[in-house]
Structures are given as C-alpha cells and as structure tokens.
PDB file as gemmi writes it, atoms N, CA and C in Angstrom:
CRYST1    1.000    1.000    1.000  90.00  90.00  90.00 P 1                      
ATOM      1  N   UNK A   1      31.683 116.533  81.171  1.00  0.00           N  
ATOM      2  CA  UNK A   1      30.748 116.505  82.278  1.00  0.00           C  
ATOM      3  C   UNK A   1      29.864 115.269  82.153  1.00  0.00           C  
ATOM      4  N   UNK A   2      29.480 114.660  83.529  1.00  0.00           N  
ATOM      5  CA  UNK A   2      28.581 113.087  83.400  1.00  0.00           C  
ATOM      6  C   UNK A   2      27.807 113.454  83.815  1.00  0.00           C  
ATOM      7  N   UNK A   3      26.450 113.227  83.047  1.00  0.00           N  
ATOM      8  CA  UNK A   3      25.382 113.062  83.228  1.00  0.00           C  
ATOM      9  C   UNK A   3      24.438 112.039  84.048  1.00  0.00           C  
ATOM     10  N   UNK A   4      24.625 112.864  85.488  1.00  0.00           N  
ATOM     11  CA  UNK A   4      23.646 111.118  86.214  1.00  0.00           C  
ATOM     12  C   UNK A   4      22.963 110.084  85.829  1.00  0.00           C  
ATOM     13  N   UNK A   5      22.440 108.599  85.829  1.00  0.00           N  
ATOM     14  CA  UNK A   5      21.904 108.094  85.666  1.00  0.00           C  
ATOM     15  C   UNK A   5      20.286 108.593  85.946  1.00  0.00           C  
ATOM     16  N   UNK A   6      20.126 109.092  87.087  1.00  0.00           N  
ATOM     17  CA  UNK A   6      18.701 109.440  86.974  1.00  0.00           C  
ATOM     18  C   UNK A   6      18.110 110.696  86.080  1.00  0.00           C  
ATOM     19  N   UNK A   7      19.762 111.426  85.918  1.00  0.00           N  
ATOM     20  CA  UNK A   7      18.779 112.580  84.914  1.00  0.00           C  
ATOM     21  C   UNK A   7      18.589 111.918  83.577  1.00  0.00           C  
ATOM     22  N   UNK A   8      19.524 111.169  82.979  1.00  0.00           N  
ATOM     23  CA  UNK A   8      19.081 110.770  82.085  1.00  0.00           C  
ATOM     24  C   UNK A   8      17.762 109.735  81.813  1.00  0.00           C  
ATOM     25  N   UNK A   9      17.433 109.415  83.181  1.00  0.00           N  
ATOM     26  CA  UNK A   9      15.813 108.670  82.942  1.00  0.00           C  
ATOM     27  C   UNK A   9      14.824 109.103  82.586  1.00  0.00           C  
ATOM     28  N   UNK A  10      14.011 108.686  81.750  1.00  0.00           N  
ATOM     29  CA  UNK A  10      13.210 109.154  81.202  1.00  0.00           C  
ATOM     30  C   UNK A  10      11.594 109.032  82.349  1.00  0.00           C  
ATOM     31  N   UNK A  11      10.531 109.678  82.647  1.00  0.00           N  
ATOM     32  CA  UNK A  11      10.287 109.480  83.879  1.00  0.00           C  
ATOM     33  C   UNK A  11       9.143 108.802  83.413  1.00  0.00           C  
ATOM     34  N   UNK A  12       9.143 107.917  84.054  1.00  0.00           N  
ATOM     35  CA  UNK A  12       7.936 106.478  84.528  1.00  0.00           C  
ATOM     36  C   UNK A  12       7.063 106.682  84.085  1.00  0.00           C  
ATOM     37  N   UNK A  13       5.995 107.941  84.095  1.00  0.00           N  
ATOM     38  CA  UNK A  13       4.503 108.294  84.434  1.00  0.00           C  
ATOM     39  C   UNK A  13       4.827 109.510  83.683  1.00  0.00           C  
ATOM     40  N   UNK A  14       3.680 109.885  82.399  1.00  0.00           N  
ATOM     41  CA  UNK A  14       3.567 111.371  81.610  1.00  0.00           C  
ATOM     42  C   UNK A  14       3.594 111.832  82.916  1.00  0.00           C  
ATOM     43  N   UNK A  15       3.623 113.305  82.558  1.00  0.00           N  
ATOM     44  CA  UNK A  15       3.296 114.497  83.567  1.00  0.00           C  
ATOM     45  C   UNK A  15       1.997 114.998  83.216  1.00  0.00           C  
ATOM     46  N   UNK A  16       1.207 115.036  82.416  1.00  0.00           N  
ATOM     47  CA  UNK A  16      -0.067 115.136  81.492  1.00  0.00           C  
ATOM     48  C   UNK A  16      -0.642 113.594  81.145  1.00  0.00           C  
ATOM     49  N   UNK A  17      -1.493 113.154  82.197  1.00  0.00           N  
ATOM     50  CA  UNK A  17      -1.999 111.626  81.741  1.00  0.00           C  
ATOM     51  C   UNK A  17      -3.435 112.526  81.443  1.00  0.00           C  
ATOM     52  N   UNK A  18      -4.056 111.850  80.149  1.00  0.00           N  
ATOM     53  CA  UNK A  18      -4.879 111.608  79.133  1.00  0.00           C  
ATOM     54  C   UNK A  18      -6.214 111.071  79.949  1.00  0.00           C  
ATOM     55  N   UNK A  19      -7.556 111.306  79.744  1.00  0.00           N  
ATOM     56  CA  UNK A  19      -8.300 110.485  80.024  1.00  0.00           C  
ATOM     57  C   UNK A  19      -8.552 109.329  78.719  1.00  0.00           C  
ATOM     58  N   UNK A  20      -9.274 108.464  79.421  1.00  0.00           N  
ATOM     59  CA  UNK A  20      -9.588 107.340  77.960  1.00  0.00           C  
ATOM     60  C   UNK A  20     -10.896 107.602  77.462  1.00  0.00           C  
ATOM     61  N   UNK A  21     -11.260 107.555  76.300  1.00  0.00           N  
ATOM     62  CA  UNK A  21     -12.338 107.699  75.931  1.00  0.00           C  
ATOM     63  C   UNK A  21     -12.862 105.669  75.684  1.00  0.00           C  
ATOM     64  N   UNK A  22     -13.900 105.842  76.944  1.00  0.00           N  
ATOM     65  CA  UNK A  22     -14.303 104.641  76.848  1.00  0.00           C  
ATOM     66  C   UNK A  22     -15.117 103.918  75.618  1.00  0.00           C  
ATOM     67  N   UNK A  23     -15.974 105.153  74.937  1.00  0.00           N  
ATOM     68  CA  UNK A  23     -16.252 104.133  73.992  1.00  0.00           C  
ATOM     69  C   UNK A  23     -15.388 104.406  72.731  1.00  0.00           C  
ATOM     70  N   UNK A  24     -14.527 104.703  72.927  1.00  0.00           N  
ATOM     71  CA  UNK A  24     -13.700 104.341  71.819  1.00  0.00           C  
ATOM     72  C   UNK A  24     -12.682 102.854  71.688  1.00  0.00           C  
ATOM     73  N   UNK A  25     -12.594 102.800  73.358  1.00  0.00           N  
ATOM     74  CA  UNK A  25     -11.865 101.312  73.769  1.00  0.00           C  
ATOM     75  C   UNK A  25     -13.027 100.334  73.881  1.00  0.00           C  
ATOM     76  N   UNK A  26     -14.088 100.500  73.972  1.00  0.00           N  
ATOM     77  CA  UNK A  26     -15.059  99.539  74.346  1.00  0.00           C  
ATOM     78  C   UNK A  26     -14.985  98.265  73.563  1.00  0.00           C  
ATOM     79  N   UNK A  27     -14.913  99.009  72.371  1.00  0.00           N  
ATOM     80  CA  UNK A  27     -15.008  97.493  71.081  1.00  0.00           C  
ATOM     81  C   UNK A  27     -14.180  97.248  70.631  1.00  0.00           C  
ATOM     82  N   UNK A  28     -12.542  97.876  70.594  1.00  0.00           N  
ATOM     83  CA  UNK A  28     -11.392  97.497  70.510  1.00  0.00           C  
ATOM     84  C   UNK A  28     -11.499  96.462  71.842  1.00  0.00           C  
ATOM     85  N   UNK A  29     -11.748  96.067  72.925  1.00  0.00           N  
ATOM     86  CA  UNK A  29     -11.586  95.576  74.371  1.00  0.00           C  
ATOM     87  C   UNK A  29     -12.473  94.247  74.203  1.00  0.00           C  
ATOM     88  N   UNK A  30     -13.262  94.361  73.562  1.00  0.00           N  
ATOM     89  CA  UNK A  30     -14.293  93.250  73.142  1.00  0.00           C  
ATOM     90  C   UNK A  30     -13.917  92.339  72.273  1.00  0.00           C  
ATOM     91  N   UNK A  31     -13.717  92.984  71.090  1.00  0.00           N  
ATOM     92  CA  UNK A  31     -13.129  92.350  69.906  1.00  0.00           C  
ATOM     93  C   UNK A  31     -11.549  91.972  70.465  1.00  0.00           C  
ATOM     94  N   UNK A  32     -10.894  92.109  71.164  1.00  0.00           N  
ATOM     95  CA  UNK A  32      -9.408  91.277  71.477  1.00  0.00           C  
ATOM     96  C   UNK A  32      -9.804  90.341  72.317  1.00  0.00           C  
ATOM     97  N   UNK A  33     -10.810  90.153  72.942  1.00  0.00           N  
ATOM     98  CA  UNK A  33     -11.100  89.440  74.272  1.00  0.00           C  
ATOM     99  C   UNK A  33     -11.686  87.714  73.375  1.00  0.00           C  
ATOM    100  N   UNK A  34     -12.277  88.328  72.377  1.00  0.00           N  
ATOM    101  CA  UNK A  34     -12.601  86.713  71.728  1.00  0.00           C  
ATOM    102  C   UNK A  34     -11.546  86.763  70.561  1.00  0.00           C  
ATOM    103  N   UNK A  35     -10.504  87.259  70.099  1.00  0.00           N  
ATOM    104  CA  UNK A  35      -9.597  87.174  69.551  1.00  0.00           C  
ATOM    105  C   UNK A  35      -8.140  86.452  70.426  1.00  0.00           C  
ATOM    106  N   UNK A  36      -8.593  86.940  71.021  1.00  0.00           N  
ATOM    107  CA  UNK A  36      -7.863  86.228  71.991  1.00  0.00           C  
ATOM    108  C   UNK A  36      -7.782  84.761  72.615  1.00  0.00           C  
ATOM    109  N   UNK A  37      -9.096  84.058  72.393  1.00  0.00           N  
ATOM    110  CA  UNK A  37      -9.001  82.396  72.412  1.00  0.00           C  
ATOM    111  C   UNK A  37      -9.552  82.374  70.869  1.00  0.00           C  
ATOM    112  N   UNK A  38      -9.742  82.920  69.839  1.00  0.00           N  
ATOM    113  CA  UNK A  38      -9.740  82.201  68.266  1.00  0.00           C  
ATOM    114  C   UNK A  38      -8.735  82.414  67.696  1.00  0.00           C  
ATOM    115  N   UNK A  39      -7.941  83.744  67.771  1.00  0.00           N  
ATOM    116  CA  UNK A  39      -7.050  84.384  66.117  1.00  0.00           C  
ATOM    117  C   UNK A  39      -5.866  84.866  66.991  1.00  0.00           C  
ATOM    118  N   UNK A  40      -4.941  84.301  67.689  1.00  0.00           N  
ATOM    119  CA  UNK A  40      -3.692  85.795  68.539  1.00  0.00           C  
ATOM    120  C   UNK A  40      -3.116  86.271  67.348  1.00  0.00           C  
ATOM    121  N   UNK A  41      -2.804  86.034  66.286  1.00  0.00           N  
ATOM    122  CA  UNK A  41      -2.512  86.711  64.909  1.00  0.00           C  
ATOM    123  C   UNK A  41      -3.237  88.509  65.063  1.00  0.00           C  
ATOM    124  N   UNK A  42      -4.561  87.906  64.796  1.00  0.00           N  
ATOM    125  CA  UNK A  42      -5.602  88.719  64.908  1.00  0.00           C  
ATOM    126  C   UNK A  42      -5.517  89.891  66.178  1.00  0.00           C  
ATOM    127  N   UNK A  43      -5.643  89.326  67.388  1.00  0.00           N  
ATOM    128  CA  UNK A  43      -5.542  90.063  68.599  1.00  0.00           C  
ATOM    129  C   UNK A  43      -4.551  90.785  68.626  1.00  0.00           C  
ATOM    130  N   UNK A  44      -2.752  90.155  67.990  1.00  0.00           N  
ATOM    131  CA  UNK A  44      -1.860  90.957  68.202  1.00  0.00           C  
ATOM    132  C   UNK A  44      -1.891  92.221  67.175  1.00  0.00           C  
ATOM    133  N   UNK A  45      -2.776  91.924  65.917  1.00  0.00           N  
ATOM    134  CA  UNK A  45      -2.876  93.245  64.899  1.00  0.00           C  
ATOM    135  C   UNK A  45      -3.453  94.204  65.375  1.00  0.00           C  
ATOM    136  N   UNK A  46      -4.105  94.009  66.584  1.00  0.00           N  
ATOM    137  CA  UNK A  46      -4.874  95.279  67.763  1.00  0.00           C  
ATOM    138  C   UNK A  46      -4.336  95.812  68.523  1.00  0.00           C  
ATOM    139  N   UNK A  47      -2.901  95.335  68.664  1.00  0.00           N  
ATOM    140  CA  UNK A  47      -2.601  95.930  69.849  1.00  0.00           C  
ATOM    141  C   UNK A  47      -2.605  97.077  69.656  1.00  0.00           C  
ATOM    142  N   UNK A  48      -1.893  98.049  68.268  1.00  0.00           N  
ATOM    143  CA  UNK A  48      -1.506  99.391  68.153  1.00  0.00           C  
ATOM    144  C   UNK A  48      -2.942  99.850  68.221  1.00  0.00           C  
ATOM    145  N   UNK A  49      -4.447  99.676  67.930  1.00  0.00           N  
ATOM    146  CA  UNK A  49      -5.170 100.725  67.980  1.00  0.00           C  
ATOM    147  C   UNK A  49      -5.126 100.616  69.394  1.00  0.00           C  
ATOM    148  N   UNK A  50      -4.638  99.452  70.443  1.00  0.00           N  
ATOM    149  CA  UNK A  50      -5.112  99.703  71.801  1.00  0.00           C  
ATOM    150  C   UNK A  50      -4.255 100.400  72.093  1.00  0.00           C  
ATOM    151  N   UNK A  51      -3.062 100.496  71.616  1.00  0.00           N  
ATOM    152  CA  UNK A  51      -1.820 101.519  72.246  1.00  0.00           C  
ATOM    153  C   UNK A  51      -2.089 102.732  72.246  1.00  0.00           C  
ATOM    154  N   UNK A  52      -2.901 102.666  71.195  1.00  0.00           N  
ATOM    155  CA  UNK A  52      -3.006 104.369  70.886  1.00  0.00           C  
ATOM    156  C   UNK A  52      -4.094 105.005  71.711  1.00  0.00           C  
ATOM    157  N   UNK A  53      -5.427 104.413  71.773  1.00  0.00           N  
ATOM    158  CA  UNK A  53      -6.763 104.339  72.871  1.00  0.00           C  
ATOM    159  C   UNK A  53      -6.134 104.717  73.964  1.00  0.00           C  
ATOM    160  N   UNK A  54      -4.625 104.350  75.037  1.00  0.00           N  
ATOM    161  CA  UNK A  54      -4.289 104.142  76.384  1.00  0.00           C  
ATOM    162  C   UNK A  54      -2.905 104.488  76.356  1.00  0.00           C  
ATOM    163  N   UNK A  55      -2.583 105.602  75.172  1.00  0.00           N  
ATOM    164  CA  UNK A  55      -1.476 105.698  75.763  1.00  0.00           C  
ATOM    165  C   UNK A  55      -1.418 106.850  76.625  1.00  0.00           C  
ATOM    166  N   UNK A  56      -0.585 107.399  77.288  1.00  0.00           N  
ATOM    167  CA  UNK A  56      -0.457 108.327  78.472  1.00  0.00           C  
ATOM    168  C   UNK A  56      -1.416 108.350  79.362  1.00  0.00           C  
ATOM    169  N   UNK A  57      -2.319 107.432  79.450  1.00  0.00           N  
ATOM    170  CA  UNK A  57      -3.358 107.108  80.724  1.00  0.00           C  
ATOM    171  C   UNK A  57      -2.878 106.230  81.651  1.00  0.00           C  
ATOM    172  N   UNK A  58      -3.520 106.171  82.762  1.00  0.00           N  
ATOM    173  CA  UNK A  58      -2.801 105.089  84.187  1.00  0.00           C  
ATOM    174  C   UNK A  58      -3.120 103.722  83.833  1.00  0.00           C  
ATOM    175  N   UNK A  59      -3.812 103.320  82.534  1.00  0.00           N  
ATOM    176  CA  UNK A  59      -3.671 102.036  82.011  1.00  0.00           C  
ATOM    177  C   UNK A  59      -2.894 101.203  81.002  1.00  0.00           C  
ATOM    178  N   UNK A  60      -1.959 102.380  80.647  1.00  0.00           N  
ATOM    179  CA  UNK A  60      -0.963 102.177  79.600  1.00  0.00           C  
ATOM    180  C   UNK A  60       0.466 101.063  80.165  1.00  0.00           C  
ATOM    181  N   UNK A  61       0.466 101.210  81.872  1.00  0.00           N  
ATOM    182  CA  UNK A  61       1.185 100.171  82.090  1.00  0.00           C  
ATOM    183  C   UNK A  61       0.614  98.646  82.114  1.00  0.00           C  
ATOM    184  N   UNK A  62      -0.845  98.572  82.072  1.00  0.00           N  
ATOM    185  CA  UNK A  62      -1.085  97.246  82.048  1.00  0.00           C  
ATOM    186  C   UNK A  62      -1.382  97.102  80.678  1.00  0.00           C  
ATOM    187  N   UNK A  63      -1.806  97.870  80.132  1.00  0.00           N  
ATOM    188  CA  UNK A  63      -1.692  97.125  78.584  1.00  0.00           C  
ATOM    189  C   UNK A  63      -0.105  96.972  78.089  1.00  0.00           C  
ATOM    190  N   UNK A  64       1.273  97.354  78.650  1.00  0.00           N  
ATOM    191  CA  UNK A  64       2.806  97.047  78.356  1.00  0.00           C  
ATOM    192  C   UNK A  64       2.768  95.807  78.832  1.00  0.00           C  
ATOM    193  N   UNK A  65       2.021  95.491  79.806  1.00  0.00           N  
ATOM    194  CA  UNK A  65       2.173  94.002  80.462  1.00  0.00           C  
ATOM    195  C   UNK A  65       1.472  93.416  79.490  1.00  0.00           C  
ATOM    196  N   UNK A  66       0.439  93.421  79.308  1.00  0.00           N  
ATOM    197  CA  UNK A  66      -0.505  92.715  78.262  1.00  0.00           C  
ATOM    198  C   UNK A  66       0.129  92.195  77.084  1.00  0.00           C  
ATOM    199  N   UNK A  67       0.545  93.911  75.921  1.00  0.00           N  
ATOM    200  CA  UNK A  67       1.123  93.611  75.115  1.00  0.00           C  
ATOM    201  C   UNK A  67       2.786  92.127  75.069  1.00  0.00           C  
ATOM    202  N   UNK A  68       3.543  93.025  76.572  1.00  0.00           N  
ATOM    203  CA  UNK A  68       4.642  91.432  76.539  1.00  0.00           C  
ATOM    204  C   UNK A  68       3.668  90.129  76.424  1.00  0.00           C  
ATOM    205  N   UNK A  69       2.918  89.548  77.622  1.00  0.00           N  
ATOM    206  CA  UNK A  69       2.222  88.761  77.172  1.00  0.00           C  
ATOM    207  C   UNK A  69       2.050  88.329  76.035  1.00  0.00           C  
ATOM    208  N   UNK A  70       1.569  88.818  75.428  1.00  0.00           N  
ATOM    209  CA  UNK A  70       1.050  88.308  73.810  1.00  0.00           C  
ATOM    210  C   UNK A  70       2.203  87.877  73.206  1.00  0.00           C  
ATOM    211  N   UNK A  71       3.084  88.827  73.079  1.00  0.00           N  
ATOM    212  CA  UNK A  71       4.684  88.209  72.434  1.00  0.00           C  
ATOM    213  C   UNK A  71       5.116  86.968  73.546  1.00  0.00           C  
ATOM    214  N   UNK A  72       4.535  86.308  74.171  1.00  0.00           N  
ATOM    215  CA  UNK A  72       5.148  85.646  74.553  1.00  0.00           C  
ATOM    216  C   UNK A  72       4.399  84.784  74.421  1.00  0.00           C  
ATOM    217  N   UNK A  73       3.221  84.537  73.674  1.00  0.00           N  
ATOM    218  CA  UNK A  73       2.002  83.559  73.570  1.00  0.00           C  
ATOM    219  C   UNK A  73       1.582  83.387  74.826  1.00  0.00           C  
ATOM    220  N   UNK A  74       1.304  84.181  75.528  1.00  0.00           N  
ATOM    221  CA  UNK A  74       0.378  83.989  77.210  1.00  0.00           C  
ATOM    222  C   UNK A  74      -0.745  84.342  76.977  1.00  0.00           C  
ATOM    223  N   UNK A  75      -1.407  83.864  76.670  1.00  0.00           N  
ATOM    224  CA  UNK A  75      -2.850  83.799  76.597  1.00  0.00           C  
ATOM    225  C   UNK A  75      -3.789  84.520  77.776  1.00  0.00           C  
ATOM    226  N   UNK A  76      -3.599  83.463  78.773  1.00  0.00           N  
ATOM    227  CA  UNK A  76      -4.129  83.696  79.628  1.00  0.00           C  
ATOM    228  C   UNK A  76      -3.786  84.826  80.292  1.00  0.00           C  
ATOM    229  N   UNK A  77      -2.443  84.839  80.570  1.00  0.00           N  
ATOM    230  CA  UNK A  77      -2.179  86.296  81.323  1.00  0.00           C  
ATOM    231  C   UNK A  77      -2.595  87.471  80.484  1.00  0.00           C  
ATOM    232  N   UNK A  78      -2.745  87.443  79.559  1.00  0.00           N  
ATOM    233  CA  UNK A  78      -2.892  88.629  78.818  1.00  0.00           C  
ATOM    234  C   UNK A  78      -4.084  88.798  78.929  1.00  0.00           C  
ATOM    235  N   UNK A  79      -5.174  87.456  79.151  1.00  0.00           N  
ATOM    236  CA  UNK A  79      -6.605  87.768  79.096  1.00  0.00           C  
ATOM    237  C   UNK A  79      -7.376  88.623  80.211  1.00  0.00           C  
ATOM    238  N   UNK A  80      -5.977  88.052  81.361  1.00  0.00           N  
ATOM    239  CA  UNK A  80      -6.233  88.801  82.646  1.00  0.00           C  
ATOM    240  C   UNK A  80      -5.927  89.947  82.652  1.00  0.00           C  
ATOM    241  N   UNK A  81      -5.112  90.398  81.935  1.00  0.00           N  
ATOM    242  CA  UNK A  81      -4.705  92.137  81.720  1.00  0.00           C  
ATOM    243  C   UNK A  81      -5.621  92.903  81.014  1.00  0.00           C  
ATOM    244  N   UNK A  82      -6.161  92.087  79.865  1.00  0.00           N  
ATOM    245  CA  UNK A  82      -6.961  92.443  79.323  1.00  0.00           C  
ATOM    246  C   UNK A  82      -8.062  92.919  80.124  1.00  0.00           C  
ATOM    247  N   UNK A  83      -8.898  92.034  80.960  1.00  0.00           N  
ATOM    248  CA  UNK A  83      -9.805  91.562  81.951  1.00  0.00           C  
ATOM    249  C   UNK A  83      -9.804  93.125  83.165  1.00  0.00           C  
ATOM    250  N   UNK A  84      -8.139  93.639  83.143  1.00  0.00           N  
ATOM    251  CA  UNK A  84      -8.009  94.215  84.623  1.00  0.00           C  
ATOM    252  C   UNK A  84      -8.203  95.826  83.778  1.00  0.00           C  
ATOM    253  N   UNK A  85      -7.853  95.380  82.750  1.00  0.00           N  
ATOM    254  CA  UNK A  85      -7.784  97.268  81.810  1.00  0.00           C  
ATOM    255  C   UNK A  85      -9.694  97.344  82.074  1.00  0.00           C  
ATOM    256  N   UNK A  86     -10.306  96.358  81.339  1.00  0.00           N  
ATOM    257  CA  UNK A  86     -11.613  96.365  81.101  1.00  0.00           C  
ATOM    258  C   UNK A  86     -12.443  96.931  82.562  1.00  0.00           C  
ATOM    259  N   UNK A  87     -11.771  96.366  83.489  1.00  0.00           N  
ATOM    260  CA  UNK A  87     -12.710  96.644  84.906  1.00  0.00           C  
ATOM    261  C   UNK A  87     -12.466  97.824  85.059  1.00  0.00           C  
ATOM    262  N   UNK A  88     -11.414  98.035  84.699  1.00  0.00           N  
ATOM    263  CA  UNK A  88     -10.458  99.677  85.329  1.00  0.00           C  
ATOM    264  C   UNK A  88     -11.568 101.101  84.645  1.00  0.00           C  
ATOM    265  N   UNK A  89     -12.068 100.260  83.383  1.00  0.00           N  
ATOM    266  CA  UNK A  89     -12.947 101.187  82.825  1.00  0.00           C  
ATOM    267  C   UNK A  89     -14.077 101.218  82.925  1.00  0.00           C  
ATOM    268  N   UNK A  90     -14.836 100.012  83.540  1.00  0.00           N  
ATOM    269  CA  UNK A  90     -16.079  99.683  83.925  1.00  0.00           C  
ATOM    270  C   UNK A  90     -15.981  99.627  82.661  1.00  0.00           C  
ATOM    271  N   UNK A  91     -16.162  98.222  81.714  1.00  0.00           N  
ATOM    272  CA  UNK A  91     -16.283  97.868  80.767  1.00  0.00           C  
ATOM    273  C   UNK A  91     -17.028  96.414  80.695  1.00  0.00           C  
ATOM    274  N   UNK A  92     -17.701  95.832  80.458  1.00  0.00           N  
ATOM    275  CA  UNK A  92     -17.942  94.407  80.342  1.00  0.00           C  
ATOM    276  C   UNK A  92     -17.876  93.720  79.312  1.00  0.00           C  
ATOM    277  N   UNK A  93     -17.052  92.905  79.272  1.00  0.00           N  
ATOM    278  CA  UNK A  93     -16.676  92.298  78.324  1.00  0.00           C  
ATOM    279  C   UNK A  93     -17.564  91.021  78.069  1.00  0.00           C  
TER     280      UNK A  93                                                      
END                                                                             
C-alpha cells in the first residue's frame, strides 16, 4: 500500500503553538543583535538558546530564515530577521 505524499508530510505549523516568554528572549535578542556586527562565531553559538526560546511559536519560521542566513554569512538579512522577530515581540533592541 502507498502512502500519499501529503500524508506523509509532516504539517507546517504545531497544532499547539507555545507562547514566548519575552523576557526570556529579550537578552538572548539583544546580545545577537551586537554579536551580530562584532563576533558571527559568537551570534551563531546563540542560535540554539534562540531555537529553543521560539520554538513552536508563530516566530519560529523567521528565526529558520534567520538561522539560514547566518550559515550563509548574511549579515544583514539576518539582522533584519532578527529586527522582524524583535518587533513581533515588542522588543527594542
């Protein structure tokens, strides 16, 4: 028996999204934001506490964008992802 392509997809969006606890991202969000034009070494050793801060929340797809970014040395785009997670939380960076 074949198993459709769509059943086997795994689906896009939890079914249980998470709220974020903002100040727990606040200074993880801060601290990558000037890591981000001094140390990307540094910034990329953050990503996992940020993964973990956003995962199953509606911001977990822009920090996947973010995170590619970084592996790709995009600076800037990433700063903007960074930038768009931060607003999303009313955060100021």
């Amino acid at each position: 028996m074949r198993v459709s392509l769509a059943a086997q997809r795994i689906p896009e969006k939890p079914t249980a999204e998470i709220r974020v606890n903002k100040e727990e991202v606040k200074p993880v969000l801060r601290e990558m934001a000037q890591l981000l034009e001094s140390d990307l070494t540094e910034a990329m050793n953050r990503l996992e506490a940020l993964k973990r801060l956003l995962a199953n929340s509606s911001l977990y797809e822009e920090f996947k964008r973010m995170e590619k970014q970084l592996e790709n040395f995009d600076t800037d785009n990433a700063m903007r992802s960074l930038e768009a997670i931060a607003r999303a939380l009313d955060i100021e960076l």
